[in-house]
Structure formats: structure tokens, C-alpha cells
BAZA-457812 format. One line per 5 residues: for each residue x, y, z of N, C-alpha, C, CB. Coordinates in steps of 0.1 Angstrom, whole numbers, plus 2048, in hexadecimal, padded with zeros to 3 digits. Glycine has a CB too. Example, Ala and Ser with C-alpha at 12.3 -4.5 7.8 and 13.67 -1.06 7.14 Angstrom:
2
884,7C7,84E,87B,7D3,84E,884,7DF,84E,871,7D3,85A; 880,7EA,847,889,7F5,847,881,800,84F,88D,7FA,839
***
This chain:
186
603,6AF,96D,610,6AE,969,611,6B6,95B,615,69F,967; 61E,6C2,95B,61C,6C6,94F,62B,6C1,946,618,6D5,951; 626,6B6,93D,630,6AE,934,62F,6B2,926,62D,6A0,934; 635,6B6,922,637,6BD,916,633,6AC,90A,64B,6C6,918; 62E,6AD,8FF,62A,6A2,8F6,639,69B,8F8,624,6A7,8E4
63E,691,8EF,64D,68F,8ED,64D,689,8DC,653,683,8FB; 655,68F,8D8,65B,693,8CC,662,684,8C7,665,6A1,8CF; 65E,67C,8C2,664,673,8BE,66A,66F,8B0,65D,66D,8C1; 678,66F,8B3,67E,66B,8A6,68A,663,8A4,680,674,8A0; 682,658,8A4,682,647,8A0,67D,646,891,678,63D,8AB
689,64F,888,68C,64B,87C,691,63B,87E,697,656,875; 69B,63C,883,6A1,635,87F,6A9,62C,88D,6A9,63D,875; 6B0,61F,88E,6AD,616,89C,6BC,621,8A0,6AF,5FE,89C; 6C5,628,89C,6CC,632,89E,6CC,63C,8A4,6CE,635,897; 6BF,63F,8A1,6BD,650,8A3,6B3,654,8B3,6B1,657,892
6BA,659,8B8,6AE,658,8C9,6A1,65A,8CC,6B1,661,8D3; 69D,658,8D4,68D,65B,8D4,68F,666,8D9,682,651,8DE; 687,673,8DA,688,67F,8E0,67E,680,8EB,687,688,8D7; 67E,687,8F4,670,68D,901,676,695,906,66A,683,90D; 669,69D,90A,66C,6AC,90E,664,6A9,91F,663,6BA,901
66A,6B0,923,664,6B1,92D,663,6C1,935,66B,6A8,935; 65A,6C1,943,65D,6CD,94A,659,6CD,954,65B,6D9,945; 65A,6D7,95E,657,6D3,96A,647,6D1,96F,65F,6DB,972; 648,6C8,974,636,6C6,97B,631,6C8,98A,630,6B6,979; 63D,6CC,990,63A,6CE,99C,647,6D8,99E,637,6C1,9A5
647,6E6,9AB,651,6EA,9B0,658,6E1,9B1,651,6F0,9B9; 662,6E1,9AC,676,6DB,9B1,671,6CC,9AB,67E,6DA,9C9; 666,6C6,9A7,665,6B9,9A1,667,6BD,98D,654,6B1,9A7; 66D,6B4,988,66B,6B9,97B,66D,6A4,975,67A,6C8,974; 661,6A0,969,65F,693,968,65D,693,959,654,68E,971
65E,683,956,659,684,946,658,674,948,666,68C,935; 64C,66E,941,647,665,943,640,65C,936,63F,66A,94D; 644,656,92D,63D,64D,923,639,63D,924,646,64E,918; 634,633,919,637,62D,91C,647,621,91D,62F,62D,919; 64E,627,917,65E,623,91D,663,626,926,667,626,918
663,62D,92E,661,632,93B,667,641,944,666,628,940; 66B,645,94B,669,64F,953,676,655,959,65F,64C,95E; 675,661,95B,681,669,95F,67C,673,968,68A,670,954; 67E,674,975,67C,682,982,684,685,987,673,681,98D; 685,68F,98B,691,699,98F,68B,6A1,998,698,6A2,982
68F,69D,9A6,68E,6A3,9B2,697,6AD,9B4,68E,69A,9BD; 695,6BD,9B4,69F,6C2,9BC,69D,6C6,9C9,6A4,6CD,9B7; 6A8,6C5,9D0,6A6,6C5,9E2,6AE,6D0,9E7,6AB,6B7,9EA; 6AB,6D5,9EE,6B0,6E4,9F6,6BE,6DC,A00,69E,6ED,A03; 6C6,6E8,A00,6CD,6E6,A07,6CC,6E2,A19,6D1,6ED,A02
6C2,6E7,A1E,6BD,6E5,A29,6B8,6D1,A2A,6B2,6F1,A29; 6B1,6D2,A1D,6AD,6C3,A1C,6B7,6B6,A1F,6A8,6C2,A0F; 6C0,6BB,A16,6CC,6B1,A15,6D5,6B1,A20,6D4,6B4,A09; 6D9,6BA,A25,6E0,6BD,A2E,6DD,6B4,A3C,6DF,6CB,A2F; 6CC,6B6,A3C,6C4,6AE,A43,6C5,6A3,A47,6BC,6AF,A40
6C7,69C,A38,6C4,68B,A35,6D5,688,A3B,6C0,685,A1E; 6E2,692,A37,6E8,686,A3A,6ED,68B,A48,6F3,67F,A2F; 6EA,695,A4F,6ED,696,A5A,6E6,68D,A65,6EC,6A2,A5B; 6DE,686,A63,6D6,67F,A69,6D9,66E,A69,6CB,683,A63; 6E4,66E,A5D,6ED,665,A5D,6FA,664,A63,6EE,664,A52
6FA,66D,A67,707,671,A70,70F,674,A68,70E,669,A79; 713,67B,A63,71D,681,A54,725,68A,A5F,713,68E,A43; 72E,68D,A5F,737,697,A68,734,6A2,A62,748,696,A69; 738,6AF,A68,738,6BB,A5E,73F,6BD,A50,73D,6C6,A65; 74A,6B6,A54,750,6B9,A47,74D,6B5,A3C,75A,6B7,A46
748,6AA,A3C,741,6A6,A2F,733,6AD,A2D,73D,696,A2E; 729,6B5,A38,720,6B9,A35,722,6C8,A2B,71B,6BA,A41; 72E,6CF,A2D,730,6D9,A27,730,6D9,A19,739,6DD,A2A; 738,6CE,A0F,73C,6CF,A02,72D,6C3,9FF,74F,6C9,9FF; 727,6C0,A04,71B,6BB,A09,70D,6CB,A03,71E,6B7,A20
70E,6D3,A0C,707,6DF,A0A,707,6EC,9FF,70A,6E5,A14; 712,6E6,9FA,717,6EF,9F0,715,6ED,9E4,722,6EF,9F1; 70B,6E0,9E3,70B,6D9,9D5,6FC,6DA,9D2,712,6C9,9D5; 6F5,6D9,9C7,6E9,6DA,9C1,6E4,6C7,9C1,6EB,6E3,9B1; 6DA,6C3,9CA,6D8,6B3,9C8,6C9,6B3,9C3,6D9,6A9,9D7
6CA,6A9,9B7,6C1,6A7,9AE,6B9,697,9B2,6C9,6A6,99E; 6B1,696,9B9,6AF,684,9BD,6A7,683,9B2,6A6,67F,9CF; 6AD,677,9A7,6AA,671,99B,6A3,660,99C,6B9,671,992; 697,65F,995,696,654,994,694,652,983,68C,64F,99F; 69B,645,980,693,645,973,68D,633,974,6A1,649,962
681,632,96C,67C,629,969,67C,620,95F,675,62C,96A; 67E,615,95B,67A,611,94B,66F,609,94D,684,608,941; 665,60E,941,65A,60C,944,656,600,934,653,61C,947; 666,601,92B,665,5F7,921,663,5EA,922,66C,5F7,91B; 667,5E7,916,664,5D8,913,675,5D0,913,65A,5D8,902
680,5DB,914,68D,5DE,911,692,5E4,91E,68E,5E6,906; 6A4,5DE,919,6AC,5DF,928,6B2,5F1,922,6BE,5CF,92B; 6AF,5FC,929,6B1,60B,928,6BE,60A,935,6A1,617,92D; 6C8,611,92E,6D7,610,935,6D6,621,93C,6E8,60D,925; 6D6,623,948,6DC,62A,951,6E6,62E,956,6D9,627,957
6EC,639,94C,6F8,63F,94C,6F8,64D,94F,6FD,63C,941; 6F7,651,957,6FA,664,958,704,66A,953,6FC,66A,965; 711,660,950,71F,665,949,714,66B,937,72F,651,947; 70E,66B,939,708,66C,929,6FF,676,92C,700,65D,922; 6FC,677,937,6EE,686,939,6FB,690,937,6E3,689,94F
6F3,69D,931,6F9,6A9,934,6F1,6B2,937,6FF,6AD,92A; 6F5,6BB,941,6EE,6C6,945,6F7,6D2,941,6EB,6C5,956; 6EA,6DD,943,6F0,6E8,939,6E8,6F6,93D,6ED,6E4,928; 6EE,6FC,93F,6E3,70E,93E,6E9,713,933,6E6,71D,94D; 6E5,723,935,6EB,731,92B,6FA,730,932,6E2,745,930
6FC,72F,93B,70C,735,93B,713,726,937,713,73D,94F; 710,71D,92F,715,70E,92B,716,703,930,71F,70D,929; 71E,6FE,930,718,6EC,937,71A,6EE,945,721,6DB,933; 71A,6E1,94D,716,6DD,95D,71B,6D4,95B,708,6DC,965; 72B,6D0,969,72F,6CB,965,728,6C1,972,73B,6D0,962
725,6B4,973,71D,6AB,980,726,6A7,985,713,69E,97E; 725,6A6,992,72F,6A0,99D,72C,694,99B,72E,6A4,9AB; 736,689,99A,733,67D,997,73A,673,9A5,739,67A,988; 738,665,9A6,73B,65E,9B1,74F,663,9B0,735,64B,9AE; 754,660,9A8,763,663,9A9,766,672,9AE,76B,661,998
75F,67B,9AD,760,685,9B0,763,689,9C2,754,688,9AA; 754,683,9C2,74C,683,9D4,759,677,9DD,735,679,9D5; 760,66B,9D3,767,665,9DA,774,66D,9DB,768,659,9D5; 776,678,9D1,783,67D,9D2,781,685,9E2,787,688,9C5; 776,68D,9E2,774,699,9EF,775,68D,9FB,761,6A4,9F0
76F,684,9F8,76D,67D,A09,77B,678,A0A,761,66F,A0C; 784,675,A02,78D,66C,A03,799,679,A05,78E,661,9F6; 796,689,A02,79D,691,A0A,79B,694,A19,79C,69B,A03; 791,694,A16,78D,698,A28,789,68C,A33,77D,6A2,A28; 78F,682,A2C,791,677,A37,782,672,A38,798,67E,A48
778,673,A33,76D,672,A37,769,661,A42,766,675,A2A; 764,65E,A49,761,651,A4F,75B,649,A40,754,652,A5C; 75E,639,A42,75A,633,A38,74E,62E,A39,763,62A,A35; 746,630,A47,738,62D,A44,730,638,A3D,730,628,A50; 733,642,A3E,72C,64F,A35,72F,650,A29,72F,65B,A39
739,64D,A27,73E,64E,A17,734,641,A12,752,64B,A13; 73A,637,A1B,72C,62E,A11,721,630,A13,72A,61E,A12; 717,635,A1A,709,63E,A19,706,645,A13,706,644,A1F; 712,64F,A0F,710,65A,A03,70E,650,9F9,71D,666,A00; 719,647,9F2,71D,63E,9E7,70F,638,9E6,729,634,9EA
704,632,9F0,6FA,62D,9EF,6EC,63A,9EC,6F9,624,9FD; 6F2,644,9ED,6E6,64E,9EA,6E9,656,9DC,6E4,659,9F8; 6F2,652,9D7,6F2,657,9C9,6F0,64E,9BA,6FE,65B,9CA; 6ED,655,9B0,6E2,64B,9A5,6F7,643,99E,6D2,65B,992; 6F0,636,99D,6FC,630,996,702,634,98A,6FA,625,995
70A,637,98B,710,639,977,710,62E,971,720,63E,973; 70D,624,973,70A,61A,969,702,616,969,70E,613,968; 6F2,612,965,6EC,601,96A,6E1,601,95F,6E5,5FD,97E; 6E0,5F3,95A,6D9,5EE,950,6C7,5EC,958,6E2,5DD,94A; 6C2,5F2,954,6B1,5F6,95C,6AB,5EA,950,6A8,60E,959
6A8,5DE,958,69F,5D3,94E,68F,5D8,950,6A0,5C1,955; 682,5D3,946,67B,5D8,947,675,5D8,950,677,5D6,941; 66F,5E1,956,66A,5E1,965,66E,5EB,972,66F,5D4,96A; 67B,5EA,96C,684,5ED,978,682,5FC,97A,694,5EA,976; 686,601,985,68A,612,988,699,614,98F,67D,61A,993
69E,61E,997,6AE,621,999,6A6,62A,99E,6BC,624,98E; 6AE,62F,9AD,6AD,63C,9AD,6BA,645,9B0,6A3,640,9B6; 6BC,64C,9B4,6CA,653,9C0,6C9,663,9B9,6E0,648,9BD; 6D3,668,9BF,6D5,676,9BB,6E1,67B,9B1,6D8,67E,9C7; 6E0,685,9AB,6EA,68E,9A5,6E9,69D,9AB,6E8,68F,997
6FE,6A0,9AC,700,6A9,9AF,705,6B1,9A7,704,6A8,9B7; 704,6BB,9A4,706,6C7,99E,70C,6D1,9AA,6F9,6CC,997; 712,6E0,99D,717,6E4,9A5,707,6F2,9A4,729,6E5,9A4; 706,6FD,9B3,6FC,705,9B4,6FA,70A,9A3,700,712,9C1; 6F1,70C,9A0,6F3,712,98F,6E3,71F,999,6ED,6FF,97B
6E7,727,993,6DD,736,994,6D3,737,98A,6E4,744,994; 6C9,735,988,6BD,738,97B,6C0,725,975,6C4,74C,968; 6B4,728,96F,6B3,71D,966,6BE,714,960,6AC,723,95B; 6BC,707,960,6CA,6FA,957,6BD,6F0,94D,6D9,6E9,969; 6C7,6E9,948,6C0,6E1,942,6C8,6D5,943,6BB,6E6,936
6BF,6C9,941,6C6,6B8,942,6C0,6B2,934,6BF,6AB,952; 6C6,6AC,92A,6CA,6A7,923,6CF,697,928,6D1,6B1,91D; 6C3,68E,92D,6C5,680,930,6C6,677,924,6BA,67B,93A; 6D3,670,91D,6D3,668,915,6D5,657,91D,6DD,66C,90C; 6CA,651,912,6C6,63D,918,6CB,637,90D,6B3,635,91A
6D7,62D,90B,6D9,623,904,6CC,619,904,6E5,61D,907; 6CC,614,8FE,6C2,60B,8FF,6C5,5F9,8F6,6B4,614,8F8; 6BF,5F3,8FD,6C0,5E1,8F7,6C8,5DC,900,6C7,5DD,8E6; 6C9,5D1,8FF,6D8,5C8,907,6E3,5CC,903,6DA,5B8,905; 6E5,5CD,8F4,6F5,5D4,8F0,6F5,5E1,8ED,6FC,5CE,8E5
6E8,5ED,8F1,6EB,5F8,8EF,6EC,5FD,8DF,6F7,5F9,8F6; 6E4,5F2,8DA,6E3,5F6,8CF,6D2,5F8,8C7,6EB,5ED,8CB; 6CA,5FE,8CF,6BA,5FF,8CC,6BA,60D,8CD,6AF,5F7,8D6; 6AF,614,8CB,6AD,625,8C8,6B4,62A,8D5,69A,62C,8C6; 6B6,632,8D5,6BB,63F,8E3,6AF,641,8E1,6C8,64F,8E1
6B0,642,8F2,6A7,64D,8F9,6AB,659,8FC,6A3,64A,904; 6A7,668,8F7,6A8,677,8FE,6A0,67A,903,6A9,682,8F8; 69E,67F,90E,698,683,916,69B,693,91C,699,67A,91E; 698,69E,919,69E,6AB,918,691,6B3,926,69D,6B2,905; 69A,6B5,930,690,6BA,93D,695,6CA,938,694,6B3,953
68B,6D7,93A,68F,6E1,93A,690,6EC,948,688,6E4,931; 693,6F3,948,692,6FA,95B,693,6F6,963,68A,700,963; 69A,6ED,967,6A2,6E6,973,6A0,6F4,97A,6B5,6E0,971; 6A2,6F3,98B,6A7,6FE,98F,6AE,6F8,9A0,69B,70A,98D; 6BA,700,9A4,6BA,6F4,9B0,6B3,6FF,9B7,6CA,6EC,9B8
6AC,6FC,9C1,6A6,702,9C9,6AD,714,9CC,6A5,6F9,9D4; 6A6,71C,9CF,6A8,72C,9D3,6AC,729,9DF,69B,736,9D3; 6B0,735,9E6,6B8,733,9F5,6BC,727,9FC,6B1,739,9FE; 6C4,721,9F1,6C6,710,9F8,6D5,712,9F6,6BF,700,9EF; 6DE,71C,9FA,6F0,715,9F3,6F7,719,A00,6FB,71F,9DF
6FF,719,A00,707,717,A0B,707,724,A12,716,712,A06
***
């Protein structure tokens, strides 16, 4: 695994922890301490397309489905402390500026145009990472993020509240060269 040291600065119960990360495997990119862990699967469009056609997805949802860059995320806490699981707080970013993530309100807007069946919509809704949830020690989450195709290199910028009231150090966690897979877009 190639993990970059991680940069810590916990001046102050204010100020975030920092970690660097990068990728350790093709299309896997991870960062791993003892507080715990962040991996970022990217999956080809062929892959995905795969998973939910096999769920019986109609076409139409497979299209706006194919078109999108999916990141299968798990994070871990590996503390002693409840780490809050929010993606509204990640930012992703390249050279040409930010990335904007498709989020659950988003994907409910498209299905809820295109009529989509309600057992698929909830399948998708079950295969994507939650925007909210309090990770007690121990615990892991997984699901996906969608983005939209980005060309060359992005970067994720994952921020963790941390404590029961969100009031103990931030966690940063800074992954570099994301990439969604090569000949995978629509």
C-alpha cells in the first residue's frame, strides 16, 4: 500500500487532524490510521451498469445510471470516538475547479422524472453511502458516490466531525488522483 505519512495537526481540540493519502491499487485509492480508514473504489461503467441491470433496473434508469463516475466508499472508525459521516462536507475538486456529487435528492429528482419503479429506486437508495450517520467505535458504512465523468485527475477532500456533539478534533483526510476509470462513459 502506498500511504503517504499523515500530517497531523492537533494544535488544538479545533483544528483537524490531517492525512494524505494515494492510490494503492489501480481504481482503489485508501488511507488507513489508527482512527480509522477511508477507500475509494472506482468502477467502470460496464461494472455498474452490470450490478444494477441484474437487478432489473429498466433502461431508463440504466442510462443516467452510465453516465455518471461511481466511487464505492467505505469508511471505518477505528477510534475510541463516535466519527460523523457526512459527504455534504467532502469536496472534490480538479484543475478545471470543484465537482459537484450527485447526492440522494438529486438521483430522487431523475427517478421521480422518469417514473422510475419503486422497487429500484429503493435498491439504488440502498446502494448509495448515507449522508448522514454517526460511525460508533467499531463501526464501518459503505455505499457509493456519484460524480459527474471528470477527464484526468480530481481530488477528495473528506471532512469527520468527531465526538457525540461534534465537538472533538476534525478529521482531514485529503485522497489525491482519483480517476474514474478510462473508456468507461457513456
Amino acid at each position: 500500500m502506498n500511504v503517504l505519512p499523515a500530517a497531523l495537526l492537533a494544535l488544538a481540540v479545533s483544528l483537524p487532524v490531517c492525512a494524505t493519502a494515494t492510490e494503492s491499487t489501480q481504481g482503489t485509492w485508501s488511507y488507513e490510521d489508527d482512527r480509522g480508514g477511508l477507500r475509494l473504489t472506482a468502477r467502470t461503467a460496464d461494472q455498474t451498469v452490470a450490478f444494477y441491470t441484474a437487478r432489473g433496473f429498466p433502461p431508463a434508469m440504466i442510462d443516467p445510471i452510465r453516465e455518471r463516475c461511481f466511487l464505492t466508499t467505505i469508511v471505518t472508525n477505528r477510534s475510541q470516538d463516535v466519527i460523523w459521516l457526512e459527504p455534504a462536507r467532502w469536496h472534490f475538486g480538479s484543475p478545471a475547479g470543484e465537482i459537484t456529487r450527485f447526492d440522494r435528492s438529486w438521483w430522487n429528482d431523475q427517478w421521480q422524472t422518469l417514473d422510475a419503479p419503486l422497487p429500484s429506486r429503493s435498491t439504488f437508495r440502498w446502494t448509495l453511502l448515507p449522508e448522514q450517520l454517526d460511525l460508533r467505535p467499531g463501526e464501518a458504512e459503505g455505499g457509493n458516490l456519484t460524480l459527474p465523468r471528470v477527464d484526468g485527475p480530481f481530488w477528495l477532500e473528506a471532512r469527520f466531525a468527531t465526538g457525540p456533539a461534534r465537538d472533538a478534533a476534525e478529521i482531514l483526510i485529503r485522497i489525491d488522483d482519483l480517476r474514474c476509470p478510462a473508456g468507461a462513459g457513456p
